[in-house]
N, C-alpha and C positions, 0 to 999 in steps of 0.2 A: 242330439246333444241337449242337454239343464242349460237355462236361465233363470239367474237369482237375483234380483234387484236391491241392491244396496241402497237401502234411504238414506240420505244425511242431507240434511234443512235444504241450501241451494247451491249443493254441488260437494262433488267430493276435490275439488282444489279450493285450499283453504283462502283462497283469494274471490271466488266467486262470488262470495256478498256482495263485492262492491263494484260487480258489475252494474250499467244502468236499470238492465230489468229485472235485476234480482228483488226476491224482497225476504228485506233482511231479517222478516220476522219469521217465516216459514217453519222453523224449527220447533214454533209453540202452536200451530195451525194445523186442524184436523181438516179442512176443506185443503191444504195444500198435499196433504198427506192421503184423503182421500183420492185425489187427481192422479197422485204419481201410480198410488195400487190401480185404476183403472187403465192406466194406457199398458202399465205392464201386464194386467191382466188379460187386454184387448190384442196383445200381443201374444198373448199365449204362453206368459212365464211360469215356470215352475211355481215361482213365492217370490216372497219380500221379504227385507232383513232388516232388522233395526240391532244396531250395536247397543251396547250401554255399559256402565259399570256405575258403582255407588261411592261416584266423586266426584268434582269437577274437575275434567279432563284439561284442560291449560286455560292460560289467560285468558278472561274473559274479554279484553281486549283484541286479541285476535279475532274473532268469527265469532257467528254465535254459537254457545256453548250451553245452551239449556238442556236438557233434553227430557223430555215426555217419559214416565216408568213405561217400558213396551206393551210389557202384556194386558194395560190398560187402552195401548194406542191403537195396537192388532185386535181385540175385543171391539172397538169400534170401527175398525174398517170390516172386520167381520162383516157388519152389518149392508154395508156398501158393495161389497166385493164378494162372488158366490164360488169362484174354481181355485183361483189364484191360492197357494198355499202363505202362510201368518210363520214368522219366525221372529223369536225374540232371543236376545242375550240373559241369562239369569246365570250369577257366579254361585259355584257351590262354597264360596268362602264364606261367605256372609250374605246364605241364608240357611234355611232348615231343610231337609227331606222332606218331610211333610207337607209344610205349605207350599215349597214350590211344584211338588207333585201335586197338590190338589190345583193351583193354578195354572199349572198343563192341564192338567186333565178337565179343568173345567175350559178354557180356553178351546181343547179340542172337542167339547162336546155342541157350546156355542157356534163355532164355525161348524159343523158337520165333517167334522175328522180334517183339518187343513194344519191344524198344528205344527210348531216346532221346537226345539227347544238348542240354541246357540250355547255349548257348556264351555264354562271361564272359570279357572281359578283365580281372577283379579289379582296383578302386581302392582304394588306399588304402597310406601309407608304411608303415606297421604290416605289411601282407603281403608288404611286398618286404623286409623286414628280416626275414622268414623264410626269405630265399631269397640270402641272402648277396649284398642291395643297400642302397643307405644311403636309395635315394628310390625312389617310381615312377616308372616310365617314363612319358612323357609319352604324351596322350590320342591322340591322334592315331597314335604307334608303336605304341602297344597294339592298334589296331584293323587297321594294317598289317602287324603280326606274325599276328595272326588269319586276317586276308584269306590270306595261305600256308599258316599252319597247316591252313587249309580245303583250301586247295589241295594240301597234302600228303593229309591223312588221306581227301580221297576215291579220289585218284591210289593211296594203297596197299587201301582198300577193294575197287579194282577190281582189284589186280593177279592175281586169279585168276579166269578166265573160269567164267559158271556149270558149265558141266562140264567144267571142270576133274580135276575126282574119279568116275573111273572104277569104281575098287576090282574092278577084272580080277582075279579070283584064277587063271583058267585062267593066264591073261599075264605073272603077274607085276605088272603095272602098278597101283600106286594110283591117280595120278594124271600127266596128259597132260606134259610138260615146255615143250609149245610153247602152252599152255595157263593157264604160270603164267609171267609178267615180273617185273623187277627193274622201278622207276616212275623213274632216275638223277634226282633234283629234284635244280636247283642252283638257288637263289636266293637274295637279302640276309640273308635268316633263317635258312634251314635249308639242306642236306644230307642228304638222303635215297638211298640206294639202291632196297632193299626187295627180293624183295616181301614185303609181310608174313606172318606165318607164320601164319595162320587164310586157308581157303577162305571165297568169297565168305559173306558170312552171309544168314539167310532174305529179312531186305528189301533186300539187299544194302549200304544205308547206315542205320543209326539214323534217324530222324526229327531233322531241325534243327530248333531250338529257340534262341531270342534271347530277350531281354528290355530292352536300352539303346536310348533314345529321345532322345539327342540325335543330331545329325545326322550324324555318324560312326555309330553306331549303326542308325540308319536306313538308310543307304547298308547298311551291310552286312547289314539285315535283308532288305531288297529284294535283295540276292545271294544271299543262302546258307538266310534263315529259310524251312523251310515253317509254322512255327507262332508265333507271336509273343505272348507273354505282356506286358502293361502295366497301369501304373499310368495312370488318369485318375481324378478324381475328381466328373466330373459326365459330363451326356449329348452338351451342345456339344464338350466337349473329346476326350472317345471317336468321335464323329462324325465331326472332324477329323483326328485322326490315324490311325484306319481309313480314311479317305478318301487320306491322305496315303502310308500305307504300301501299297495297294493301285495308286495311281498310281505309286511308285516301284517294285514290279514289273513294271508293264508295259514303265518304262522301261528295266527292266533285263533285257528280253527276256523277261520270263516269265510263265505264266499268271497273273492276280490270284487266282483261284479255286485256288492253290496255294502258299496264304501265308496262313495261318487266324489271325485276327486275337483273342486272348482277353484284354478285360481283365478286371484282378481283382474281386471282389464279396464284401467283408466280409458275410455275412451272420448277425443276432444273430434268432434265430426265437424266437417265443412263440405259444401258440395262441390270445391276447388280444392288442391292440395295445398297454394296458397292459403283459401280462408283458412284451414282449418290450423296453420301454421301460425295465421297474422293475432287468432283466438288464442293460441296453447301463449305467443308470447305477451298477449295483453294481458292475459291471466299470471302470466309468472313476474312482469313487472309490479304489480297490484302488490304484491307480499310484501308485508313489513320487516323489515330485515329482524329488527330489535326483540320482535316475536318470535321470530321464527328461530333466531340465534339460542335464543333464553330456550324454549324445548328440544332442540335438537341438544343442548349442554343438560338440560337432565336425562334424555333420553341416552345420551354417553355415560352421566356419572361423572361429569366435571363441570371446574369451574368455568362459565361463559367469557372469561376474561381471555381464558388459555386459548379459543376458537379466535383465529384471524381470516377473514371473511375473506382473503383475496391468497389464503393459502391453503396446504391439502391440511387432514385431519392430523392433531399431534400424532410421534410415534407410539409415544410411553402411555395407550389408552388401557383401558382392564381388560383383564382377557373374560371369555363365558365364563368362566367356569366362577368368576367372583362377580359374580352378576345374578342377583337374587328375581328382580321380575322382569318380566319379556325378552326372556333370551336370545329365543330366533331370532327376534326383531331388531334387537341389539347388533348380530352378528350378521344381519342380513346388510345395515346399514353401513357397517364398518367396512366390510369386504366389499361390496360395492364400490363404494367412495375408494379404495387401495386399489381395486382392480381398476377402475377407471381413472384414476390417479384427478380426480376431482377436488375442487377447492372446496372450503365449506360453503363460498356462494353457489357454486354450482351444484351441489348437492342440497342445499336448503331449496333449489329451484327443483331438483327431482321431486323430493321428500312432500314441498307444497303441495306437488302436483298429485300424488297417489299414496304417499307414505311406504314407498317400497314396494309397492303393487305395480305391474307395468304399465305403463302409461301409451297412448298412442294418438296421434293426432295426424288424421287422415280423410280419406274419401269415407264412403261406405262400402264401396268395392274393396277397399284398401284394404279396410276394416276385417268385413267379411274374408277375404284371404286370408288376415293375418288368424282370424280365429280359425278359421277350416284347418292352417295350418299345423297350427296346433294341436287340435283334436285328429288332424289322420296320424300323426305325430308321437303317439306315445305323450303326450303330455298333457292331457285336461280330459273329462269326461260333459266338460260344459264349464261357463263362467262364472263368478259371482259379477256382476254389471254394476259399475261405479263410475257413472257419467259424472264428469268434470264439474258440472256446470246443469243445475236443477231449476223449473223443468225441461228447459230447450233438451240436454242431451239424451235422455232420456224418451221423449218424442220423436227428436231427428232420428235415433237409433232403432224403435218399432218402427219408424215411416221408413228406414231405408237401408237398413241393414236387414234386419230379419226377412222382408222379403227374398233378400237375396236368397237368403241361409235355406230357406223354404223350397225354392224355387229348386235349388241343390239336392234336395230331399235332406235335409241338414237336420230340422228344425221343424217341428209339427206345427200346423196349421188347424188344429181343432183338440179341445181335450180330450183324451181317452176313459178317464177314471174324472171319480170325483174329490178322491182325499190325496194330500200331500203325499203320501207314500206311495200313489202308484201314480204321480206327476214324475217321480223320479224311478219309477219301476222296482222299488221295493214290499219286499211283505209283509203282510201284517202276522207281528208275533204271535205265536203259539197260547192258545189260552193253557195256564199251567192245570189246572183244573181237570183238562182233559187228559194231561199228561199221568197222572196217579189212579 
């Protein structure tokens, strides 16, 4: 099975700051961030992940809410970190083809082919009134701007054949000139010439990476994802949309077994099932209500007055389909809270904990079960790893979970390869070059 370690400052339960040993600065800290890439890397992780988007994500009174631009944060653990593969979030809403394809591509040449690239249409009006619009685009353009933007930043990925770069000094010649093309894209989107100004890099393309699970989402994860990160929150619902995203590969021409399927897994470890129970509820009393109230009312699309803390979700909520950004996540939160017939306190107490991601608070045997379970299960091909609580969970989990996983033949004990794509057993694309 893939391990993907989900960074976020001290801990993925929004309450973790204000543990005793947290520290609350972490989020602006390259010595914290270098710590967490070496134990998962000493661990034997696939990679690292850092989220982002070009806003500020809720109240800054909540948690901290800075966050580092990634591909400047992964640039510098580069340097620290030698197998572990580098993933970063960059939205194709607001930015260009071009620069973001040169800052993969140079990013994977820095690291020695470890690259990744997390692709986001960013929802939300707030981040397009950072980019001189007064709404978002709607959901549907979002993922149609995407679809090209793919289609540009592979087109200039490829535009210099691998040997390209000669470096003839007798000759004179760096590099070949019938070796390197311009990619002319013309399409509704964009305007590209090219070719871009970095030779091919070690994997030739970053590692794709998705996360949107409605069916726009979908569609384009079956195109373009080879790795897919999700939110389910039980074993039937992981079951089906691995099964779902795996069938929409094939439909889309392409191997299943080249589309790695990770959902996430809150996990709160104690070496008693007690501790790790006495943890998951320190950490959920920690939550400030008035925060927590106020995002889960935008994340519905109403107003925070209409949420009574001590009853279930109104009826009369909106449906998807009038729900312009993060759909799935929308509809993941609602049906939950109905199917489990949850009050909004006790659902602002799931939400703290993983934001829809499954949560688990156990041994490490417990743990380990529940993950094995899953993977002989039809429903994960490995996890994205989102310790509660940074760095303890994270540590407890290489010290005592992965063994297990190991010990099962689960889980490798030594790396195979050296670039992010064949941490996860994928190939490196075809140089087009050789193709004509």
């Amino acid at each position: 099975m893939h391990f993907n370690l989900f960074l976020h400052d001290t801990g993925h339960h929004e309450a973790s700051w204000r543990l005793p040993g947290s520290d609350p600065y972490a989020n602006l800290s390259l010595e914290a961030h270098q710590h967490l890439a070496r134990v998962a890397e000493d661990a034997k992780f696939d990679s690292v992940f850092l989220a982002d988007s070009p806003v500020l994500w809720s109240d800054p009174g909540r948690r901290p809410s800075g966050k580092l631009e990634p591909t400047v944060l992964l640039a510098a653990l580069a340097v620290t970190t030698r197998r572990i593969g580098l993933i970063a979030t960059a939205s194709t809403s607001y930015n260009e083809p071009y620069n973001l394809a040169r800052r993969f591509a140079s990013l994977d040449h820095l690291s020695g082919g470890r690259a990744g690239w997390n692709i986001v249409t960013t929802a939300g009006d707030a981040a397009a009134r950072n980019f001189g619009l007064d709404d978002q685009p709607l959901h549907r353009s979002r993922y149609e701007r995407a679809d090209e933007f793919l289609q540009v930043a592979t087109k200039l990925w490829d535009s210099w054949a691998d040997d390209a770069v000669v470096a003839d000094k007798a000759a004179g010649v760096h590099a070949r000139h019938d070796r390197v093309r311009g990619i002319e894209h013309r399409g509704p989107w964009f305007r590209v010439d090219g070719p871009l100004n970095l030779p091919r890099s070690p994997q030739a393309h970053p590692l794709l990476v998705q996360a949107g699970s409605s069916e726009d989402g979908k569609e384009f994860a079956a195109r373009w994802a080879e790795a897919v990160f999700t939110a389910q929150p039980t074993l039937a619902e992981s079951q089906a949309f691995y099964a779902d995203i795996k069938r929409r590969a094939v439909a889309a021409g392409r191997d299943p077994d080249h589309v790695v399927v990770l959902p996430g897994i809150v996990p709160v470890i104690g070496d008693t099932e007690r501790e790790a129970r006495e943890l998951d509820a320190e950490l959920d009393r920690l939550i400030a209500p008035r925060y927590a109230l106020a995002q889960l009312a935008q994340t519905l699309r109403v107003d925070p007055a209409v949420l009574d803390l001590d009853a279930p979700l109104p009826a009369d909520l909106p449906g998807e389909d009038e729900i312009e950004g993060a759909k799935s996540r929308y509809t993941l939160i609602v049906d939950w809270a109905r199917r489990d017939n949850l009050t909004v306190r006790q659902l602002i107490g799931k939400l703290g904990g993983g934001r829809g991601h499954r949560t688990f608070a156990g041994t490490p045997l417990q743990i380990a079960d529940t993950i094995q379970h899953y993977f002989d299960n039809g429903a994960a091909d490995g996890f994205n790893i989102m310790p509660a609580v940074l760095p303890s969970g994270i540590e407890a989990f290489a010290a005592k979970v992965v063994p297990l996983l190991q010990e099962r033949g689960l889980f490798r004990t030594e790396y195979d390869g050296t670039t992010l794509r064949e941490h996860y057993g994928l190939p490196r694309p075809a140089d087009r070059f050789a193709l004509v």
